[in-house]
C-alpha distance (Angstrom), angle and dihedral (degrees) to the residues before:
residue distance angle dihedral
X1 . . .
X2 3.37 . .
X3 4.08 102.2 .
X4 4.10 83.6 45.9
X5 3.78 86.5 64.1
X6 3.61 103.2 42.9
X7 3.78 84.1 49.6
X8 3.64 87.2 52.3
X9 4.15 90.6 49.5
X10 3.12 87.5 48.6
X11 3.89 108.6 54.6
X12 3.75 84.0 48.9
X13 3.64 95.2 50.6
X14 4.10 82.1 53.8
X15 3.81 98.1 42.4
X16 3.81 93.8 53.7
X17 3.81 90.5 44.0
X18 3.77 90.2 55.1
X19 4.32 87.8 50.1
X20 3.74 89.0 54.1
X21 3.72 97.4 41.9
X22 4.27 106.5 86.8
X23 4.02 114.8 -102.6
X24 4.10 97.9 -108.4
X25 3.91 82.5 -148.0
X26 3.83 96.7 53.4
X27 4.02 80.8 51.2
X28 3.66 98.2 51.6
X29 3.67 90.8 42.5
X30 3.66 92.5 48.9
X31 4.31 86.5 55.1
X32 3.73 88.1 53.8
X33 3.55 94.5 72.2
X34 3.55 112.5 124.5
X35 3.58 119.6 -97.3
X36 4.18 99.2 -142.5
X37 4.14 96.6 178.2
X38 3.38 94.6 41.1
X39 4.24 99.5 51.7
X40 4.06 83.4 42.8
X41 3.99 88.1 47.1
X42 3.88 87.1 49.5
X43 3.62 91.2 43.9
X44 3.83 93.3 52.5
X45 3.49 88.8 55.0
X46 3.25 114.2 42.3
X47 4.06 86.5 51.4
X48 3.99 86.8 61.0
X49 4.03 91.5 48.2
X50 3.85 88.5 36.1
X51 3.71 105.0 45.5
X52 4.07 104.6 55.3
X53 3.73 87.8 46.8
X54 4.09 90.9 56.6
X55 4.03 85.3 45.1
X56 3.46 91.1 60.2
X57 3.65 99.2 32.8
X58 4.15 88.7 57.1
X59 3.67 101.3 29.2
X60 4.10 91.7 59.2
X61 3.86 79.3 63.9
X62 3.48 90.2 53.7
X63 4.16 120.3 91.5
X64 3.99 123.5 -127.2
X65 3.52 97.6 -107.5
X66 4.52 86.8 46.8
X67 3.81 94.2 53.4
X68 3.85 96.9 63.2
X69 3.95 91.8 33.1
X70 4.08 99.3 40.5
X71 3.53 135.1 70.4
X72 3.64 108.6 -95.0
X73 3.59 102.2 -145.2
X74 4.22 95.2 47.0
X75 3.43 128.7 77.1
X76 3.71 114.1 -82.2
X77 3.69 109.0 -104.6
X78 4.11 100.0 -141.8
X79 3.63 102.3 33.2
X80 3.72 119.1 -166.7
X81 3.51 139.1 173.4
X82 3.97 96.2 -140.5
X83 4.43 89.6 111.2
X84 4.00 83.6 60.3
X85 3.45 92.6 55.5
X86 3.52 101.8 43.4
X87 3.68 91.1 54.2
X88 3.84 91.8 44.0
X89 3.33 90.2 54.3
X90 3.91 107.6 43.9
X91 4.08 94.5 70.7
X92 3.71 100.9 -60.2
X93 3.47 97.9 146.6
X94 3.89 94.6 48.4
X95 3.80 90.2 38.5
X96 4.63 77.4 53.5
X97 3.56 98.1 38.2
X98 3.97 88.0 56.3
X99 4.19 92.6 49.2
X100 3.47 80.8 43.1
X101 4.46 99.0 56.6
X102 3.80 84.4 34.2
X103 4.24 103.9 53.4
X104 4.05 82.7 34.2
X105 3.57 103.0 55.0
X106 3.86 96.8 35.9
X107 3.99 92.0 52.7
X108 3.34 89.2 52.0
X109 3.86 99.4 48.9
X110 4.01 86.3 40.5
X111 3.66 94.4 53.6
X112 3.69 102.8 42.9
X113 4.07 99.5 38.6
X114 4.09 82.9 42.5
X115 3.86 94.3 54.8
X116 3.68 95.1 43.9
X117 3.51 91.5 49.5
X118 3.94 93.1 41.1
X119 3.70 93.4 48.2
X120 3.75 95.9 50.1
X121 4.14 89.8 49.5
X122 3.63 89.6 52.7
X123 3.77 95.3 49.6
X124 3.75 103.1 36.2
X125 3.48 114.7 73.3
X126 4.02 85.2 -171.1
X127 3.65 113.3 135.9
X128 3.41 99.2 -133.9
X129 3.88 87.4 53.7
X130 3.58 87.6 57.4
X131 3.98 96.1 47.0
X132 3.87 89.2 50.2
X133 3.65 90.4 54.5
X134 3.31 97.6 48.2
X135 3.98 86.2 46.8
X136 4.00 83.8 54.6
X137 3.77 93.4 53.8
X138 3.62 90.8 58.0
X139 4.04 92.5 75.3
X140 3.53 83.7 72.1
X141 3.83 93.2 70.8
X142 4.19 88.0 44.8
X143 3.58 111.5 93.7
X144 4.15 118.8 -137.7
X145 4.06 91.3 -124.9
X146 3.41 93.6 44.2
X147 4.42 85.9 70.1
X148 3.52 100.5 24.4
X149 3.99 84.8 110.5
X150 4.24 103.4 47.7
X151 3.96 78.7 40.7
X152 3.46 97.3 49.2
X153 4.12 84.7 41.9
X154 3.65 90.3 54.9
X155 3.50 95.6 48.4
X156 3.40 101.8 49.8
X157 4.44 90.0 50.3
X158 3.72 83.4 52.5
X159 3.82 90.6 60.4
X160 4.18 84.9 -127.5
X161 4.04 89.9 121.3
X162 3.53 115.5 131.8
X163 3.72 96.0 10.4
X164 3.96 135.7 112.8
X165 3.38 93.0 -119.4
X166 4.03 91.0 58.7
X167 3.45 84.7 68.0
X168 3.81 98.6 46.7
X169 3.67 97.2 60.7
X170 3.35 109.1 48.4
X171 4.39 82.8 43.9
X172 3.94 76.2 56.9
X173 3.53 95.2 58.7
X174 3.68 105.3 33.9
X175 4.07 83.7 54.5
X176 3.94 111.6 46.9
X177 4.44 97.1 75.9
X178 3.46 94.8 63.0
X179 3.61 83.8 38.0
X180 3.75 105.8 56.1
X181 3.87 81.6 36.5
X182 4.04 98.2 64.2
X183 4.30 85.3 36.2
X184 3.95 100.5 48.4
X185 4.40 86.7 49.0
X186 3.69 85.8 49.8
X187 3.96 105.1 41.5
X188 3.96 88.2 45.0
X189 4.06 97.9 58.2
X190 4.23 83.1 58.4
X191 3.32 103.3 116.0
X192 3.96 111.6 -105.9
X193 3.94 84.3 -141.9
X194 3.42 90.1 72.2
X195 3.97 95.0 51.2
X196 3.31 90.5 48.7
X197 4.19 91.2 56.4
X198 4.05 92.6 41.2
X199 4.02 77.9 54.4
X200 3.50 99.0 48.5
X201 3.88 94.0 45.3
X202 4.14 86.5 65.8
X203 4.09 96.9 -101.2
X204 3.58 119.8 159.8
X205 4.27 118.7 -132.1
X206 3.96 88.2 -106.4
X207 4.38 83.2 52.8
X208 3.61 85.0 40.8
X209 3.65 94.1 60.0
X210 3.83 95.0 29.5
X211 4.03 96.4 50.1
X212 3.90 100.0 30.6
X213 3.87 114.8 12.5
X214 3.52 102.9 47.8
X215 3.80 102.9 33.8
X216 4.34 84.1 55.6
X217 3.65 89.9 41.7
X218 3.90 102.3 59.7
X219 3.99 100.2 100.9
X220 4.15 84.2 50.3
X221 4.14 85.4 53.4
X222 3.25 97.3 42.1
X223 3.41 88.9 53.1
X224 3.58 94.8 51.8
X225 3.69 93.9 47.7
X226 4.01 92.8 51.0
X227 3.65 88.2 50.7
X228 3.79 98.4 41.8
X229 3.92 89.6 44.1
X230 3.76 96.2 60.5
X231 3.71 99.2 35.4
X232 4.30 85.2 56.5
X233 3.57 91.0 36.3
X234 3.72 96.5 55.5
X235 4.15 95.0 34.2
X236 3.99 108.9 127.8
X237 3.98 94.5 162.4
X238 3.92 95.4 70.1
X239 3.64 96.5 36.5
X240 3.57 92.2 54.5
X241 3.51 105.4 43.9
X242 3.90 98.3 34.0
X243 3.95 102.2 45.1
X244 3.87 134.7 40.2
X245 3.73 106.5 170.5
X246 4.01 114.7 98.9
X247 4.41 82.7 -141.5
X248 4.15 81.4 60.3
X249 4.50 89.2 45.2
X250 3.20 117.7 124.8
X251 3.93 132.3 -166.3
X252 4.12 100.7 -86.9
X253 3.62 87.7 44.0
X254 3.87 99.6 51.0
X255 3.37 95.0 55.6
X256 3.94 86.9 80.3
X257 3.71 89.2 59.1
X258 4.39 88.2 76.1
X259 3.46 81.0 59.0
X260 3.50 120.7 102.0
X261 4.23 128.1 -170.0
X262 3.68 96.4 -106.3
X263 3.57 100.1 20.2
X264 3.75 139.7 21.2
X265 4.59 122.9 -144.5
X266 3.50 98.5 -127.5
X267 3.91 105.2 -177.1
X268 4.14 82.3 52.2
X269 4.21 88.1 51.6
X270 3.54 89.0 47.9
X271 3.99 96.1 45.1
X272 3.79 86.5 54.0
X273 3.42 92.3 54.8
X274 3.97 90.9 45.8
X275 3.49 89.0 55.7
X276 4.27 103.0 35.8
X277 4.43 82.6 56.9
X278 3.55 96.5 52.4
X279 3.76 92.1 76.1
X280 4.09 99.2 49.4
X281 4.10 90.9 40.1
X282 3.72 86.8 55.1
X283 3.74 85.2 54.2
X284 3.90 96.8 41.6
X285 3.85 85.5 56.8
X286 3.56 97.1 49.2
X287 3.54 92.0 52.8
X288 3.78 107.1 26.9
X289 4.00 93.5 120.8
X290 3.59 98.9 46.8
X291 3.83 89.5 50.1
X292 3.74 88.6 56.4
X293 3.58 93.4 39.6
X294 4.15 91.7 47.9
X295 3.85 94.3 42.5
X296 4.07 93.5 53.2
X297 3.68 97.5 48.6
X298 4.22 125.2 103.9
X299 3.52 85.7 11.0
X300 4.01 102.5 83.5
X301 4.03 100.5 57.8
């Protein structure tokens, strides 16, 4: 009799703790309202990313005489292809094969000079580390036209003017802050349990960084190499002021050659710039996730 009622206490007790707990599907019903301002806020937006890039998209379909004629925002009525091949074949592939040398070989000097530099700031607690990286972080601050001239001064003493590499140095310097800056927050939220193993197990600091650091660290590079790649790959400044030569052009730079003295081929400029983006959106999507992933980290403790 007695276990009968202390079951019966105790379904109650149960039953009116499951009327006061909250209905989980009443809550997830109640976070599917519909968010009005935001979905018009989104809208808004992505009309003003979405819109210039279907302008230029259609309009490098579009012939001379159609662009000043046609409206810009419709399809064009006799679509040709004649802007691609004007552009493909006034020098595009040099003008690509120069972009090419120059993003290439300044990633690569960013990423490994930035990594060795970032690793040792993370692991050194050495003052003088610390005061050169907080000398490094002040390039951030420094504006690119504000040393165009001792840069271009130096280049020119160093008998680099008018050469690829002219361009690749200064793209160099101008890129490792923010790149030892994204590296350092990333190498310094490794664990220090697993230096200590790698340690233990007999490695070396080159096998350190080879086995542990860098395999750990490859959303932070990637991240650094996206970002690097389209800062170099769209740079006009440099180019301009540090070459001359159309066999030193690169893509920013020959989109000046469609343009005339009194007038300027617009469905050609915008063709060329169809074409030169191709080659760093294909390398946006590739590495989309670890650019998120790389951008996010050492920031959230």
């Amino acid at each position: 009799m007695t276990t009968t009622t202390s079951r019966s206490a105790t379904a109650r007790i149960i039953t009116s703790g499951a009327k006061d707990r909250p209905d989980p599907t009443r809550r997830r019903s109640g976070r599917r309202t519909p968010n009005v301002l935001g979905a018009l806020g989104a809208t808004f937006w992505l009309a003003i990313v979405a819109i210039p890039l279907y302008w230029i998209v259609i309009t490098s379909f579009r012939t001379q005489a159609g662009f000043f004629t046609e409206n810009p925002l419709l399809p064009p009525s006799e679509p040709t292809l004649d802007n691609y091949v004007l552009v493909w074949e006034n020098d595009f592939l040099r003008y690509l094969a120069n972009s090419l040398i120059v993003t290439a070989g300044s990633v690569v000097l960013i990423v490994a000079c930035g990594f060795l530099f970032a690793y040792t700031i993370a692991r050194t607690t050495s003052p003088r580390v610390r005061a050169s990286f907080n000398v490094m972080l002040i390039g951030l601050a420094i504006p690119l036209q504000a040393t165009i001239i001792p840069v271009y001064l130096m280049i020119v003493q160093a008998g680099l003017y008018d050469s690829l590499l002219a361009i690749v140095l200064p793209s160099v310097a101008f890129g490792l802050p923010i790149t030892v800056l994204i590296l350092v927050n990333f190498l310094r939220d490794i664990p220090e349990q697993l230096y200590e193993a790698i340690r233990l197990d007999g490695a070396s600091e080159w096998q350190t960084i080879r086995r542990l650091a860098l395999p750990l660290s490859r959303p932070a590079i990637t991240t650094v190499a996206i970002y690097n790649g389209l800062t170099v790959w769209n740079g006009f400044l440099f180019p301009l002021i540090l070459t001359q030569s159309p066999e030193t052009r690169v893509l920013p730079l020959a989109l000046t050659s469609y343009q005339g003295l009194f007038s300027i081929n617009v469905p050609a400029v915008v063709a060329a710039v169809v074409l030169s983006s191709l080659p760093i959106i294909a390398l946006y999507i590739f590495g989309r996730r670890q650019l998120l992933a790389g951008m996010t980290a050492g920031f959230g403790k």
